[in-house]
N, C-alpha and C positions, 0 to 999 in steps of 0.2 A: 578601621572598620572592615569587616571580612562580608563581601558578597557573594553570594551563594548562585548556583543554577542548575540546571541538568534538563537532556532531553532524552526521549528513550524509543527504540522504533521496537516491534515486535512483528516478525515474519511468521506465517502460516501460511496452509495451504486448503484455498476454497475449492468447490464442487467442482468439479468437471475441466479443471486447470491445469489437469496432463493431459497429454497427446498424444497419438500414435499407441506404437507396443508396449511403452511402460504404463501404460495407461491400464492395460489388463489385471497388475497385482490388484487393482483399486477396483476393478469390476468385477471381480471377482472376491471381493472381501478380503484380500491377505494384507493388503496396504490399504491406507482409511484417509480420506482427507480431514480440514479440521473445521470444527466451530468458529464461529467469527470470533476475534481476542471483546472484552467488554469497551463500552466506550470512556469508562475510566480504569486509568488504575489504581490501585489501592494496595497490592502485596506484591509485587514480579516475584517475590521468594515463594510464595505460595505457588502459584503461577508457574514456576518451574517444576517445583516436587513432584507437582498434580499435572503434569505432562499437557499444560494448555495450547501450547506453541512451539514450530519447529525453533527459530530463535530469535532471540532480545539481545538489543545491543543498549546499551544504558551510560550516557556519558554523564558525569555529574562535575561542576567543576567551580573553582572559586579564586576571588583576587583579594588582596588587601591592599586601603586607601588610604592613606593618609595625607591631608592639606589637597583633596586633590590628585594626587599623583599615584598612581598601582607603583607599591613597593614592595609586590610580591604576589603568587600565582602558584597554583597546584592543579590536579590532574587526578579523579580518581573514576570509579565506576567500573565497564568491562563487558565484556560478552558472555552471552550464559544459551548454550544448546543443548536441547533437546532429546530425547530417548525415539530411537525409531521401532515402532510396533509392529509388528509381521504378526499375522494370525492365523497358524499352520493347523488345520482341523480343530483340536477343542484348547487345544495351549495357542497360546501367547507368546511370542520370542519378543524379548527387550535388548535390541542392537546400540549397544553403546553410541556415541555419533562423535566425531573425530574433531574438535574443534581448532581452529588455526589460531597463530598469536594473533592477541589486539595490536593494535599500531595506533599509537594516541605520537600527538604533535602537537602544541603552543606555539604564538606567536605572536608577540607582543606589537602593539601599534601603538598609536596616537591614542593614548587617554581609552585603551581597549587591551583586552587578550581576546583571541579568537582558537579556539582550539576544535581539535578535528580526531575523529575516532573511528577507526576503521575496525567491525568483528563479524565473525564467520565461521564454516565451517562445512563439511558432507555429514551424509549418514555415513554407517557404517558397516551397513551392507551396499556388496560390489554392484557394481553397473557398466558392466564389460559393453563396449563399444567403440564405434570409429567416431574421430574428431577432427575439427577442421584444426587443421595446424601440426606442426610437431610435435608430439610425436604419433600422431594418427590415430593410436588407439591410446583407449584407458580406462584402467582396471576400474579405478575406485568412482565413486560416485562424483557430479556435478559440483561447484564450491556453491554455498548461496551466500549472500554477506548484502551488510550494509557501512555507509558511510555516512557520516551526522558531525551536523559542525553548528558549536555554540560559542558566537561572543558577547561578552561581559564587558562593559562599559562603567569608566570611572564614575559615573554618576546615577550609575544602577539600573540603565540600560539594558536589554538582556534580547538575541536573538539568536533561534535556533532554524536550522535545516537538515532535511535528506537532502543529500551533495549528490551520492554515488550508492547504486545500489544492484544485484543481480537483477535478471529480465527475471528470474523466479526467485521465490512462489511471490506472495504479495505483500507487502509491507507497511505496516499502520501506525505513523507520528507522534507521539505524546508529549506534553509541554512540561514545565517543571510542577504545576501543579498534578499531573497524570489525568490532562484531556485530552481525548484524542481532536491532532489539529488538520491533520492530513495522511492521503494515503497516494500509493505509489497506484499511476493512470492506468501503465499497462503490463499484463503477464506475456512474457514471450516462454515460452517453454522446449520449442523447437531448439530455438537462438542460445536457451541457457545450456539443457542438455550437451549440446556439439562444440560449444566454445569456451563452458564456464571451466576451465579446468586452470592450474597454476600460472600458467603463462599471462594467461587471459583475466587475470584478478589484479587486486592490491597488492595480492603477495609476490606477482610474477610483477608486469610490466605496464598496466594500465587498471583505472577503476574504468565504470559505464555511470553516466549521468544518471540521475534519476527523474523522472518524468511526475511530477507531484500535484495534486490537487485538492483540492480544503476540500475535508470532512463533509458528509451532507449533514440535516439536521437529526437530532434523533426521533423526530417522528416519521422523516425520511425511512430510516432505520426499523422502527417498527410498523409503517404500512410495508414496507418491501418485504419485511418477515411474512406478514401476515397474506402477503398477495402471492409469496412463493411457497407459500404452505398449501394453498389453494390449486396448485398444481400449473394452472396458465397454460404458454403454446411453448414449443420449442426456440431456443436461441436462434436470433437471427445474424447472422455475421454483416457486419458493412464493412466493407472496404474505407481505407483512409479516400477523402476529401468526397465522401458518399454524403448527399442529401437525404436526412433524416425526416423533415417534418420544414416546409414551403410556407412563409412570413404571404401572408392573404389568403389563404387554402382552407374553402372549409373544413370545419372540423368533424374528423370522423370518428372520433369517440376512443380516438386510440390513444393510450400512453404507454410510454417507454419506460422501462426500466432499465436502468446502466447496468453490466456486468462487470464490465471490461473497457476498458478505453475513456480516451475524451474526446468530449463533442462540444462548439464553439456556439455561443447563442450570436445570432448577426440580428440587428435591427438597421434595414433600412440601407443595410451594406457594410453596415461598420461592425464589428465584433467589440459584444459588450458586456461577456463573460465565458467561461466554459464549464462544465461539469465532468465530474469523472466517475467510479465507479460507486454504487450506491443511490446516484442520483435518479430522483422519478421525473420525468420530462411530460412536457406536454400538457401540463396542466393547464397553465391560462387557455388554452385553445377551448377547453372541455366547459371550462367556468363564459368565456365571451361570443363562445358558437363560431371564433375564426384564430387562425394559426397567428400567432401575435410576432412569432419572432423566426427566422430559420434556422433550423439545429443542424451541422453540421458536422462530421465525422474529422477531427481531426488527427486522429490515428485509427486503425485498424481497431473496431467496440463489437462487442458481444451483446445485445438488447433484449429483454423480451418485452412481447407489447401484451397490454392489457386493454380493458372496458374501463374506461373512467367510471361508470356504475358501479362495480364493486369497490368504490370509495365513497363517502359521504362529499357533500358538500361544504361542506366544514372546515373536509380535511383537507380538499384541494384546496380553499382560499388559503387557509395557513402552508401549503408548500409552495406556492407563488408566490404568499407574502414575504416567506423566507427568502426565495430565489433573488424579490425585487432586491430585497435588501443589497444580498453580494455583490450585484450588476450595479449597486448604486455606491 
């Protein structure tokens, strides 16, 4: 019996998630950030032609069982990157983009394979600057890449992860049915820019953990469309271990929306969930007229706050009732 899987991340790059000087091609329209990927997939081939995403790393993988016992294992899937668009007055420049080898690994266990997939690569237009490390400077662009690891279990068990992944741009989970199940917490942009170069990768000497957190819901998804259409106030920066929103406080009608980072729910002093980016906070405060739980920063988050007014009541019971769920 042949058991099947696959899990697949796709990296893009959201609003306002460069920093500093290269951050000007993009305010000034020559470099474009991108659409959010959808919250299923359905064609990654499509999905590449049609220039949706900087890149996709797609592991797909399978064992044969017999009596019981994996009598054999394969390895297939790959990495697929992206065209970089520059928009030089009324043309269009389409910059090839440089992609690195995949590095796929198997490893058999106890009544399992576990296999692990490392894919990546730059654009291909240059990005001359200094770097921490040897050799100080460098021509070519930042590496971005992901690492994804799926094991398969003789009894048809099946679990996937983001292991390893760049601080940039941001990176979005998909299950072997193509749901999205998790996204990577934080962008560092600074950190990737100066460090992400050969040395500093899968390809040189080390990956970077990835810092991950479950999907919000997709009504999540589209009030935060619909409330950042609206225009709202400016990003608020918090600092890591920054109190967000004080468990007995009343409520002042404010709710958070995640950008960037995660934030820890504490009840009563114990932590009994977290949120990351996409998540709307604050909810039960607005529905009980008191801050139910303390949000706290546990990395370095980007927020903006909104009116609980410009949501129904409806909608806030169903993203609290979602929230209880996770915490429970």
């Amino acid at each position: 019996m042949r058991i099947e899987s696959a899990v697949t991340s796709i990296s893009w790059i959201p609003s306002e998630a460069v920093e500093g000087l290269p951050k000007v091609p993009f305010t000034m329209g020559v470099a474009h950030y991108d659409d959010a990927p959808p919250d299923r997939l359905v064609d990654i081939e499509s999905m590449h032609q049609a220039d949706l995403f900087r890149e996709a790393n797609e592991l797909k993988a399978w064992i044969e069982v017999e009596d019981g016992m994996i009598v054999g294992h394969g390895q297939t899937g790959g990495g697929r990157i992206g065209i970089t668009r520059l928009k030089v007055g009324p043309k269009e420049l389409r910059v090839p983009a440089v992609a690195l080898p995949t590095i796929q690994k198997a490893e058999a266990g106890d009544g399992l394979v576990r296999f692990t997939q490392t894919a990546g690569g730059r654009t291909g237009a240059p990005a001359p600057r200094s770097v921490h490390g040897k050799p100080y400077f460098q021509w070519n662009s930042a590496i971005a890449w992901t690492t994804l690891e799926l094991t398969i279990h003789a009894d048809g068990k099946t679990e996937h992860a983001l292991t390893g992944a760049s601080p940039f741009p941001r990176h979005w989970l998909y299950d072997d049915q193509g749901a999205l199940v998790g996204k990577s917490g934080t962008i560092d942009f600074k950190t990737w820019y100066r460090e992400a170069h050969e040395a500093n990768t899968p390809w040189g000497a080390e990956d970077s953990p990835a810092l991950v957190t479950a999907a919000e819901s997709t009504l999540e998804r589209e009030l935060a469309a619909r409330l950042m259409g609206g225009g709202g106030t400016k990003p608020r920066q918090v600092a890591e271990g920054e109190t967000v929103f004080e468990q007995g406080a009343d409520h002042d009608d404010t709710l958070m929306l995640v950008l960037d980072g995660v934030l820890t729910a504490e009840v009563d002093g114990e932590v009994v969930g977290e949120v990351g980016p996409g998540a709307i906070v604050g909810e039960r405060g607005a529905l009980e007229g008191q801050r139910t739980a303390t949000l706290r920063a546990r990395t370095p988050a980007k927020l903006v706050a909104f009116s609980a007014s410009e949501l129904e009541q409806a909608e806030l019971a169903k993203v609290a009732a979602g929230h209880a769920r996770e915490e429970a």
